[in-house]
VOLUM-652097 format. One record per residue (C-alpha): residue in one letter; z negated, y negated, x. Coordinates in steps of 0.2 Angstrom, whole numbers, padded with zeros to 4 digits, always signed. Each point is the difference from the previous one (the first is absolute). Example, Ala and Ser with C-alpha at 12.3 -4.5 7.8 and 13.67 -1.06 7.14 Angstrom:
BEGIN
a-0039+0022+0062 s+0003-0017+0006 
This chain:
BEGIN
x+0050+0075-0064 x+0000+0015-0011 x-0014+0003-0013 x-0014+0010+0008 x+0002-0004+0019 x-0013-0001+0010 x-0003-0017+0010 x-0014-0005+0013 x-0006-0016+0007 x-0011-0001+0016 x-0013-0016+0003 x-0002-0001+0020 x-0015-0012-0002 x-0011-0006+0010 x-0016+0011-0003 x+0006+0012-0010 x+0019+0010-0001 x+0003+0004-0016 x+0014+0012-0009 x+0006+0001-0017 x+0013+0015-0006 x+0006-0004-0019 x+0014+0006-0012 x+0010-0012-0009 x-0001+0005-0020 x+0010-0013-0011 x-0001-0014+0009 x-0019+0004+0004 x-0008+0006+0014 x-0011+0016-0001 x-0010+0002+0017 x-0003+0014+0004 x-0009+0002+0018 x-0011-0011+0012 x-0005-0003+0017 x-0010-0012+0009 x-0006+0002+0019 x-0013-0015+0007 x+0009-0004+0015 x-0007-0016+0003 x+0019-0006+0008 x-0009-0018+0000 x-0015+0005+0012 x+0014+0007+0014 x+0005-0019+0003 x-0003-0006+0017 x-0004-0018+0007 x+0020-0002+0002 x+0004+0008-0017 x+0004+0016+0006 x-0003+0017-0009 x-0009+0013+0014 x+0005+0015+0001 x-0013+0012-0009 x+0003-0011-0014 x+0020+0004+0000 x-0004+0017+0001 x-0013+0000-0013 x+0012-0009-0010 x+0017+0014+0004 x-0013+0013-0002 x-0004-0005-0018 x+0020-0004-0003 x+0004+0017+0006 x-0011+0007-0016 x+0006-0013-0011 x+0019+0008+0005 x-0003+0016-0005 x-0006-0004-0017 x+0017-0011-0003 x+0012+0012+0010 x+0015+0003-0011 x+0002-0018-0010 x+0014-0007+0003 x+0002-0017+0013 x-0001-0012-0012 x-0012+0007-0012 x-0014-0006+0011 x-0007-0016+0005 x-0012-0003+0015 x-0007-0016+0003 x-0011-0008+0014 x-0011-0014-0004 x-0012-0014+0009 x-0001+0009+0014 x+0016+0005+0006 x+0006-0016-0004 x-0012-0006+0014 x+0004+0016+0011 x+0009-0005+0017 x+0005+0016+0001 x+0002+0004-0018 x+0019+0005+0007 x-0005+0012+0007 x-0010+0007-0011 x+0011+0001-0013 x+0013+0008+0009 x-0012+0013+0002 x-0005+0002-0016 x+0017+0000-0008 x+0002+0015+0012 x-0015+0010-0009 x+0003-0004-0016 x+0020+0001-0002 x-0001-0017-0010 x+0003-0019+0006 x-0015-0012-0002 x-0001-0016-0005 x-0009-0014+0004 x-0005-0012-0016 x-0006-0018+0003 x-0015-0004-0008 x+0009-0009-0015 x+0010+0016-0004 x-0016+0011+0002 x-0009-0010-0012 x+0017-0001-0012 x-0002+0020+0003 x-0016+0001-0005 x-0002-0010-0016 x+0016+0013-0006 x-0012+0013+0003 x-0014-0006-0008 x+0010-0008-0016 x+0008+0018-0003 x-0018+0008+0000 x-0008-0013-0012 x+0003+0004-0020 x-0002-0016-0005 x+0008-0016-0002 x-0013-0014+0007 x+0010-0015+0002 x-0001-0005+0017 x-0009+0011+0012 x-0008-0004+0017 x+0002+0014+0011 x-0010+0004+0015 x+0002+0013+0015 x-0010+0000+0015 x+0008+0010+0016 x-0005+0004+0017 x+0008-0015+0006 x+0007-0011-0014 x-0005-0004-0019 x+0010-0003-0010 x-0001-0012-0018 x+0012-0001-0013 x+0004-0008-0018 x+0012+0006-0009 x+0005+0004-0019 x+0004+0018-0007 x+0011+0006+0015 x+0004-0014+0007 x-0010-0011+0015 x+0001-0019-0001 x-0011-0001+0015 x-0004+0007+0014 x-0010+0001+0017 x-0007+0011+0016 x-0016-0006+0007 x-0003+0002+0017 x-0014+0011-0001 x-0004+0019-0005 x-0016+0011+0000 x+0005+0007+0017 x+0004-0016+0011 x-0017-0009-0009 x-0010+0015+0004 x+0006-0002+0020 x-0003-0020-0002 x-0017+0001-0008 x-0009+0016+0002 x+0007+0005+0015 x-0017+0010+0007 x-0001+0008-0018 x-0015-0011-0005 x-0001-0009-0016 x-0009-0018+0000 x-0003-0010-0013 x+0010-0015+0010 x+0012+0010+0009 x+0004+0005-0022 x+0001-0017-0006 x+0009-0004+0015 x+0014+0010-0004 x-0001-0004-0020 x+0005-0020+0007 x+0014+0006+0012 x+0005+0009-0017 x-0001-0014-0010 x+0010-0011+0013 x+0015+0012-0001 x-0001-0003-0019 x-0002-0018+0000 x+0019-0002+0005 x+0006+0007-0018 x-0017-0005-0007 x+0008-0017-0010 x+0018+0010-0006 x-0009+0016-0006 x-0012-0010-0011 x+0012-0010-0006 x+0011+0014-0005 x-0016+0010-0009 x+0001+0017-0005 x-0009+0010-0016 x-0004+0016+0010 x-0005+0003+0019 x+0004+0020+0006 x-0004+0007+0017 x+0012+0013+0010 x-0002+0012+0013 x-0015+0008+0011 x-0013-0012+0003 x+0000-0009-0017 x-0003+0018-0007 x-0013+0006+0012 x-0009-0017-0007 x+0003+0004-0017 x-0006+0017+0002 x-0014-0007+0008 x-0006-0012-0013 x+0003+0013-0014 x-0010+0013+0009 x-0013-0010+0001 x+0000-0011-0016 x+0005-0015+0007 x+0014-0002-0012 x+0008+0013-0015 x+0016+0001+0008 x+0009-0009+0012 x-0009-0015+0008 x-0009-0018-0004 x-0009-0010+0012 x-0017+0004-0004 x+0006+0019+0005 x+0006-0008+0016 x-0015-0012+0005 x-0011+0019-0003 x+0011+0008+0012 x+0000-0013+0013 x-0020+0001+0000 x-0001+0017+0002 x+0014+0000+0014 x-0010-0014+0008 x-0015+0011-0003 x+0008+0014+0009 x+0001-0010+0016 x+0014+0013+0007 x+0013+0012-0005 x-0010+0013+0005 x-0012-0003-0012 x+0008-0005-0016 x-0003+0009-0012 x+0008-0003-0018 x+0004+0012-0014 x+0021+0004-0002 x+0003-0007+0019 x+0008+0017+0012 x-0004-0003+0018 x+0015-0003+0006 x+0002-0016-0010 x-0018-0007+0005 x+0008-0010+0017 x+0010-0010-0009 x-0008-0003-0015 x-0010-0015+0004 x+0018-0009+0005 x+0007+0006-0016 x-0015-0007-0011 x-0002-0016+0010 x+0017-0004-0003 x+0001+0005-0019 x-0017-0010-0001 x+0008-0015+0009 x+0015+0001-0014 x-0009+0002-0013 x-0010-0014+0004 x+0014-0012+0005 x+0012+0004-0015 x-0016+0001-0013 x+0003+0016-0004 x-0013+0008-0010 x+0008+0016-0004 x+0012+0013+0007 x+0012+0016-0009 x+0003+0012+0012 x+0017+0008-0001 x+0004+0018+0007 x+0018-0007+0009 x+0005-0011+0012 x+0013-0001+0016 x+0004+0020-0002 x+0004-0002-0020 x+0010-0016+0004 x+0010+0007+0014 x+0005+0017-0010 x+0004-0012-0020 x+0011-0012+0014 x+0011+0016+0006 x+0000+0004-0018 x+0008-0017-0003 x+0013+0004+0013 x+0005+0015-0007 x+0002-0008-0016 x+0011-0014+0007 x-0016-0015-0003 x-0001-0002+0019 x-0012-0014+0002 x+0011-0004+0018 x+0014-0004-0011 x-0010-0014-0009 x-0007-0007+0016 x+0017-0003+0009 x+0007-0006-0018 x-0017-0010+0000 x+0003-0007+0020 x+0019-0005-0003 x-0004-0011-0016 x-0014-0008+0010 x+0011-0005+0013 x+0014-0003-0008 x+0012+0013+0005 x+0018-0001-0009 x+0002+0016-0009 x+0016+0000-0003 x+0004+0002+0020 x-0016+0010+0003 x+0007+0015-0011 x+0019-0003+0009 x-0007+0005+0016 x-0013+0013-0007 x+0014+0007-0010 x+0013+0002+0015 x-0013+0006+0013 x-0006+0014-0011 x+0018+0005-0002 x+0003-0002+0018 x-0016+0010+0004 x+0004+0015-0014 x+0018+0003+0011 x-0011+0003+0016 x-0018+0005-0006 x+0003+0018+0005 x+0009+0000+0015 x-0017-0011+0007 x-0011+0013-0010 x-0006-0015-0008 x+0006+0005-0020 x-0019-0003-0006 x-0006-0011-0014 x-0014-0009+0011 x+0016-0006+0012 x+0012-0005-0014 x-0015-0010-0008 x-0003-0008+0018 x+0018-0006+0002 x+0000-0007-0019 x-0017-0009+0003 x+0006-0008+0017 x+0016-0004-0007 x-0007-0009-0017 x-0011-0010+0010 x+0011-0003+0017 x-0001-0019-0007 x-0016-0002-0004 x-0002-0010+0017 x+0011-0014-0007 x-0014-0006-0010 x-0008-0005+0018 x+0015-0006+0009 x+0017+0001+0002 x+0000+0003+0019 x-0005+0016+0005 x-0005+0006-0021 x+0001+0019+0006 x-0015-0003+0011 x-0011-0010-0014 x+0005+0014-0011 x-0007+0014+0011 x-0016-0011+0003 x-0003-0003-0021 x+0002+0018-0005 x-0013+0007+0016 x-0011-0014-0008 x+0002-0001-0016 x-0011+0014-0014 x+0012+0009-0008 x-0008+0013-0013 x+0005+0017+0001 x+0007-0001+0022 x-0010+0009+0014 x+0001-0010+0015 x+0012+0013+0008 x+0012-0004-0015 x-0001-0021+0002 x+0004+0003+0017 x+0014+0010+0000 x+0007-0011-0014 x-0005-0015+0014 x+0009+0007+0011 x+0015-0001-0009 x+0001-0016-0004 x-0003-0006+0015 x+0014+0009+0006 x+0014-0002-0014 x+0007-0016+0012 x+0002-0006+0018 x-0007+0011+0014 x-0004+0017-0004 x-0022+0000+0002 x+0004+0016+0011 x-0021-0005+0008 x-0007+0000-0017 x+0007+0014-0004 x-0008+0009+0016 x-0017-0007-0006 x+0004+0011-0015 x-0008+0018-0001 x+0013+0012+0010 x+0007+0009-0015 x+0002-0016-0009 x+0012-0007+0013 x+0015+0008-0003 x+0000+0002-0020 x-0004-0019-0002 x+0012-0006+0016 x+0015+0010-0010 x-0005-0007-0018 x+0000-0017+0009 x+0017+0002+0006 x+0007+0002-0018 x-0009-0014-0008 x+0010-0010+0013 x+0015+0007-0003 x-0004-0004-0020 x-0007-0017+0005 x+0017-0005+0007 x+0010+0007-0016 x-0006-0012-0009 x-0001-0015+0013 x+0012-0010-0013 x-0016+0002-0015 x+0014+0004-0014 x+0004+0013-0012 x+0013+0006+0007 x+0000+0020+0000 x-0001+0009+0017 x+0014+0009+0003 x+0001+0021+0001 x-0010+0002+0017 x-0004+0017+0009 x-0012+0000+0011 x-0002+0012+0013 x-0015+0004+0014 x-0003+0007+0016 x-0016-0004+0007 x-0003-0015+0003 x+0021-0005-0002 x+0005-0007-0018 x+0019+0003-0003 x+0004-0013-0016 x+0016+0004-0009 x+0008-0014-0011 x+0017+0002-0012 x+0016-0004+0013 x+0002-0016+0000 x-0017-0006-0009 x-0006-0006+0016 x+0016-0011+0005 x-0002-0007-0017 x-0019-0006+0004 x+0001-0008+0017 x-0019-0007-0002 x-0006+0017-0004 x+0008+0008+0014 x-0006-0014+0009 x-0019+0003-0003 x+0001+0017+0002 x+0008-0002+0018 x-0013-0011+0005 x-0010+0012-0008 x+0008+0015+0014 x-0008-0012+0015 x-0018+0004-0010 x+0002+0018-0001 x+0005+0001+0018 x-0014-0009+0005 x-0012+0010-0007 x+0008+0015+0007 x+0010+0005-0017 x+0019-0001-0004 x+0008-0006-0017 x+0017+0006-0001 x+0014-0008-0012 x+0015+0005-0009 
């Protein structure tokens, strides 16, 4: 990325869509613009976990604005992410595929461990000083999220959940405010925190910092009214809570700093910052002007500057599971060379697909740790289960998908399950980390020879020296039993 470029990052939450448009300035980021639309994404769930239809089109409508502000930065400048609620979304599919079709970007979908990863980035880049370890707090429409962490760096973390949005639907459904219905939702807080209650302690931290829009609106609450100096304690909280309680509705609440807009959910959000700060024993809480926006745009920073936290996490996952190395960068070396001789007759000659390929082929093994017999499948299942910082949940699948096909049967029906412009892009990488797979069937050092590869569709025409082949009868042996899984599959690998 050159110096000055302008870089965006888009937070599909679920209360609130929020956009960021920066510039990068010497490894920094400048920001430059903001947008933020209450869309309420979480409120648009049905009983069977199904978006509606006015909220889709609330949600395309706000999108459609958001686009015009980023038209003309570059597809890969600018990260989207959906959150809690499209991870719940049966239909999240679908809207996605219309929402990449607005804004001209792909979206991504975070589990709630890389959400809160994302976030406590964010927040450490805002924060001047160096604490020690920092527990960091952000409270969503439908998730919160708690982290420890050092510096840059988290050690720990967690999404609860639970979010101002889904609480206010569980607990003030009719828009009143009781005292009991108030403290109910302070213990069903204190529940969800009760399950990282013993580690978190017994990490510790020296400095507590809240993130995002609900924590503020309390802070700015509390100040307003002299609750605390900044940020917020306790005794600010068990002030807001009576006069909320007071209130009895939100209609009626009426407290210095709160907009309107921000007064149906803020009971949720205070019962549950209430119900962790009495649960953790916090007594006082920094408030820091980033989170998941800031943390999305410094993580494309990172990959522009080659510190691609993806890289770590499959470097992280093969030494967990005790992947040999050494054949692990045979095959990802080979297919990568394989896939450079064909990437632009399949239109695919695009970083995102050549780090695909190199990921699937570095951790075709990882099954191995399970089981011999059928390793490719227990190596799909462990990375669609396993948190790996810094991958979408797109990007673990696709890599999945790979492995799970690199032997045996090609998984032509799990790649149909597959979005339909996934299909083909990650059925054709699959075929060469077959072909790559099978190079190196023998696990030696012995050089591949001077291949060519050639495609045509969906046909692979492999090209040895004369006579290589001949000289390696296993070789040609497993790629000839590989010819009967092409064909199966409906493709063709040609040899000569």
């Amino acid at each position: 990325m050159q110096q000055g470029e302008h870089l965006a990052a888009i937070d599909l939450g679920s209360n609130s869509f929020h956009m960021v448009v920066a510039r990068q300035v010497h490894g920094e980021i400048q920001l430059l613009d903001g947008l933020s639309e209450k869309v309420q994404l979480g409120a648009g769930l049905d009983k069977d976990n199904r978006l509606d239809e006015d909220t889709l089109a609330r949600a395309l409508e706000c999108l459609g604005r958001f686009a015009q502000r980023i038209a003309g930065i570059p597809r890969g400048s600018v990260r989207v992410v959906g959150t809690n609620t499209l991870r719940q979304a049966r239909n999240a599919r679908e809207f996605i595929d219309r929402a990449e079709a607005v804004l001209g970007h792909d979206i991504e979908i975070v589990a709630g461990r890389e959400e809160a990863r994302l976030i406590y980035l964010g927040v450490a880049h805002t924060l001047a000083d160096d604490a020690g370890q920092r527990l960091v707090v952000d409270i969503g429409g439908g998730s919160t999220e708690l982290i420890i962490g050092e510096r840059f760096e988290p050690s720990e973390t967690e999404s609860l959940h639970m979010g101002c949005v889904s609480f206010a639907r569980r607990f003030f459904a009719d828009g009143t405010v009781t005292e009991k219905a108030f403290d109910r939702a302070v213990t069903a807080a204190r529940q969800e925190v009760l399950s990282i209650h013993a580690n978190y302690r017994r990490i510790g931290w020296q400095q507590s910092v809240g993130a995002s829009g609900t924590i503020k609106a309390i802070s700015q609450v509390c100040v307003d009214h002299g609750w605390c100096d900044s940020g917020i304690t306790l005794e600010g909280l068990k002030k807001a809570r009576k006069r909320v309680i007071k209130a009895g509705s939100f209609d009626k609440l009426d407290l210095k700093g709160l907009r309107d807009d921000r007064k149906p959910i803020f009971p949720s959000g205070l019962a549950i910052l209430y119900g962790i700060f009495e649960q953790l024993g916090i007594e006082q809480m920094e408030v820091s002007s980033g989170a998941l926006r800031e943390g999305l745009l410094y993580d494309l920073l990172g990959r522009f500057s080659h510190e691609d936290v993806r890289e770590r996490s499959i470097q992280s996952l093969m030494q967990r599971h005790h992947v040999e190395p050494s054949q692990a960068q045979r095959v990802a070396e080979t297919a990568s060379s394989l896939f450079s001789q064909v990437a632009g007759d399949w239109q695919l000659d695009n970083e995102e697909m050549a780090d695909t390929l190199r990921w699937g082929a570095l951790l075709h093994e990882l099954g191995l740790a399970v089981s011999h017999s059928q390793f490719h499948k227990h190596g799909a299942y462990l990375i669609t289960n396993s948190d790996l910082p810094g991958f979408s949940r797109q990007e673990q699948e696709a890599v999945a998908v790979l492995v799970r096909g690199h032997r045996r049967k090609i998984p032509v029906s799990a790649l149909e399950e597959l979005p339909a412009d996934e299909r083909e892009p990650l059925l054709r990488l699959c075929l060469v980390l077959r072909i790559a797979a099978r190079l190196h069937h023998a696990r030696c050092d012995e050089a591949t020879p001077a291949m060519k590869l050639k495609a045509e569709g969906n046909t692979l025409a492999l090209a040895f020296p004369e006579g290589w082949l001949d000289e390696h009868p296993l070789t040609l042996a497993d790629l000839e039993q590989e010819q009967e899984y092409f064909q199966a599959a409906g493709c063709e690998l040609k040899l000569s």
